[in-house]
C-alpha positions in Angstrom: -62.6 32.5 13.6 -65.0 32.8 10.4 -68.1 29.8 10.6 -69.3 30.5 7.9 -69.4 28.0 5.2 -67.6 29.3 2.4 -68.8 28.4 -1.7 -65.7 29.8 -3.2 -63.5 26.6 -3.6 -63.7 24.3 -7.2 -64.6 21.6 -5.2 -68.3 23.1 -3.9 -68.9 25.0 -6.9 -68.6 21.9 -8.6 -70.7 19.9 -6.4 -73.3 22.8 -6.2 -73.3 23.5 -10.1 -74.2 19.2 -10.0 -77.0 19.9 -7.8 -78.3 22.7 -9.5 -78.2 20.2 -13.2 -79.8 17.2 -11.4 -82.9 20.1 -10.1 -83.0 21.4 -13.7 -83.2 17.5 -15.2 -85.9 16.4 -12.2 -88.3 19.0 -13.1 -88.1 18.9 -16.9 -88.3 15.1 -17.3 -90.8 15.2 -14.8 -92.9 17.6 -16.5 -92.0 15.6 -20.1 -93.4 12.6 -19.1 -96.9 14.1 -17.0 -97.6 17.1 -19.6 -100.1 15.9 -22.3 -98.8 16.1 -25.8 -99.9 19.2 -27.5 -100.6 19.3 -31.1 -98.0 21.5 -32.0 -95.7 18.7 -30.6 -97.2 16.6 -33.5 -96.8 19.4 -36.1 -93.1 19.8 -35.6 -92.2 16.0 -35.1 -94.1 15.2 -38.4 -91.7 17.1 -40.6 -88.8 15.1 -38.6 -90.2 12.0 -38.4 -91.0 11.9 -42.5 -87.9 13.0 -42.8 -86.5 10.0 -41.1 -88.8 7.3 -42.6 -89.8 8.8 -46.2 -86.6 10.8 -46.8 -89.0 13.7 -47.6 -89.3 16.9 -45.1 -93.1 17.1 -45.4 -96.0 17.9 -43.2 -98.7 15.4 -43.4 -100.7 15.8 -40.8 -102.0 19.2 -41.5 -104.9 19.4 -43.9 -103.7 21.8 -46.8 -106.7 21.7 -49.4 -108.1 25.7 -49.5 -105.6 27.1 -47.6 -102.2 29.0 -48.6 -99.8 26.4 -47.5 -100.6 24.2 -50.7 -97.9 21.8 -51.1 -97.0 21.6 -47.5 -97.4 17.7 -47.5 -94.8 17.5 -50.0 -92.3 20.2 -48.7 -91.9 21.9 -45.6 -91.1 25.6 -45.2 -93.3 26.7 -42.7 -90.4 25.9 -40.4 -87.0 26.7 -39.9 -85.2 23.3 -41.3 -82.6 22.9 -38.7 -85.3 22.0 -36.2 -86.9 19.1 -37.7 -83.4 17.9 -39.5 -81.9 17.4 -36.0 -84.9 15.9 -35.0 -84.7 13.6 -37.5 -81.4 12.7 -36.6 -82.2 12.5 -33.1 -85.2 9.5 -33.8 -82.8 7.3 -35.7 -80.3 7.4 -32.3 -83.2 6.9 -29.3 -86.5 6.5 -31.2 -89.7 8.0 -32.1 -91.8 9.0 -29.4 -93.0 12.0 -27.1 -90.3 11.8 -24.6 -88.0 11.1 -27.6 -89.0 14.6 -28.7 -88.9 16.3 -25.5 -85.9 14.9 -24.6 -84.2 17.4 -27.7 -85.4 20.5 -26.2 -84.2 19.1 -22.5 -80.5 18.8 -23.9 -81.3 22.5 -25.6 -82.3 24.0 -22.1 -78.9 22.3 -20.9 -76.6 24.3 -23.6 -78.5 27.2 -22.3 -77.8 27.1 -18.8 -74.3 26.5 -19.7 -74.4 29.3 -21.6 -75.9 31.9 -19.0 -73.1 30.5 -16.8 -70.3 31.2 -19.1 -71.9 34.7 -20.0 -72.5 35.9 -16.3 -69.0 34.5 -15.2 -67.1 36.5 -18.3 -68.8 39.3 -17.5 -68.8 39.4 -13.6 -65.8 37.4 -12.7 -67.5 35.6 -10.4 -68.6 32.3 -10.4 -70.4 32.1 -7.5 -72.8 35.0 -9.2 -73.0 32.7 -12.4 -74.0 29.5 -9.8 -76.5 31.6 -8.5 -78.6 33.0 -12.1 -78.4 29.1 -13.4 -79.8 28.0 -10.3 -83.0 30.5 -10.6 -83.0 30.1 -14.5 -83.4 26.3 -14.0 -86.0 26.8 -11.5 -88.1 29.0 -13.6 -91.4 27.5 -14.7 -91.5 29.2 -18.3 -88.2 28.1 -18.9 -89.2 24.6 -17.7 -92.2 24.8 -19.3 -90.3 25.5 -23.1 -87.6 23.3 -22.4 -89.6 20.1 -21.7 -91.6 20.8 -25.0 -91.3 19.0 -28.2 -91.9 22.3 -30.2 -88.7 24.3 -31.3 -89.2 26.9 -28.9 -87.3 24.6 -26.6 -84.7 24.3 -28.8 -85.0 28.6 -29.3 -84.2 29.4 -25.8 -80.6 28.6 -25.8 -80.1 30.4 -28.9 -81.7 33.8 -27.7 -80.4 33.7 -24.7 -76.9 33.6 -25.9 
C-alpha cells in the first residue's frame, strides 16, 4: 500500500499551481506598496502619464538644457515606446499612482511565470517539474524585486525569459 501523497492528478496541480500564484501576488504587492518609489519609477511613468493627460509622449521631469537629450521634453526616445504607451493605457483603466504603476509589471511577472510553465512542461513533459521551477521563480527575490517595480525592467522579464 503506497502512503505517499501523490501530486500527479489535475485536481492538486491545480490547487498547488493556485498556491504557488497567491505566494508570487503576496510578496510582490507586498513589496509594491513598502518599497519607496525610486526615481526611475518617475522617469518612465512621466512619458506615460503625459501621454495620457497632454497627448504628447514627453519627458518632463528630466532637466535637458546642456545635455544631449535636447528635445526630450517634447518627444521621447530614450525609451522603447511600448512601455510607456501601455502605461498610458493602463492609467486611464485604474489610475495614476505608484501602485498603479507597479501593478503593470506585477501582471508582467504573471505572463512570465506562465510562460516558464508552458516552456518547462513542452520541453519535459512533465508538469509536476514545471510546478516546481514556477514555484522557485516566484520565490526569487530579484525576480520579485523587478517585477514589483514601476520601471520597464518588470515588464522585460517576461519577454527574455520567453
Amino acid at each position: 500500500m503506497n502512503l505517499s501523497p501523490t501530486f500527479n492528478t489535475p485536481k492538486s496541480q491545480l490547487i498547488i499551481g493556485l498556491g504557488i500564484l497567491a505566494i508570487y501576488l503576496a510578496l510582490t504587492i507586498g513589496t509594491a506598496v513598502t518599497e519607496i518609489p525610486g526615481t526611475d519609477e518617475g522617469f518612465f511613468a512621466n512619458p506615460a502619464f503625459n501621454l495620457l493627460t497632454k497627448g504628447s509622449l514627453s519627458t518632463t521631469v528630466l532637466e535637458t538644457f546642456a545635455t544631449p537629450f535636447k528635445g526630450m521634453d517634447r518627444h521621447t526616445y530614450w525609451i522603447m515606446p511600448l512601455q510607456p504607451l501601455a502605461l498610458s493605457i493602463w492609467y486611464r483603466v485604474f489610475g495614476f499612482g505608484v501602485f498603479s504603476t507597479r501593478s503593470l509589471s506585477i501582471v508582467w511577472g504573471l505572463v512570465a511565470l506562465a510562460s516558464w510553465f508552458l516552456i518547462v512542461r513542452s520541453l519535459f513533459k512533465r508538469t509536476s517539474l514545471a510546478l516546481v521551477v514556477i514555484a522557485l521563480l516566484s520565490c526569487d527575490y530579484i525576480f520579485i524585486v523587478c517585477a514589483s517595480s514601476g520601471r520597464m525592467d518588470g515588464e522585460l522579464v517576461a519577454v527574455e525569459l520567453r
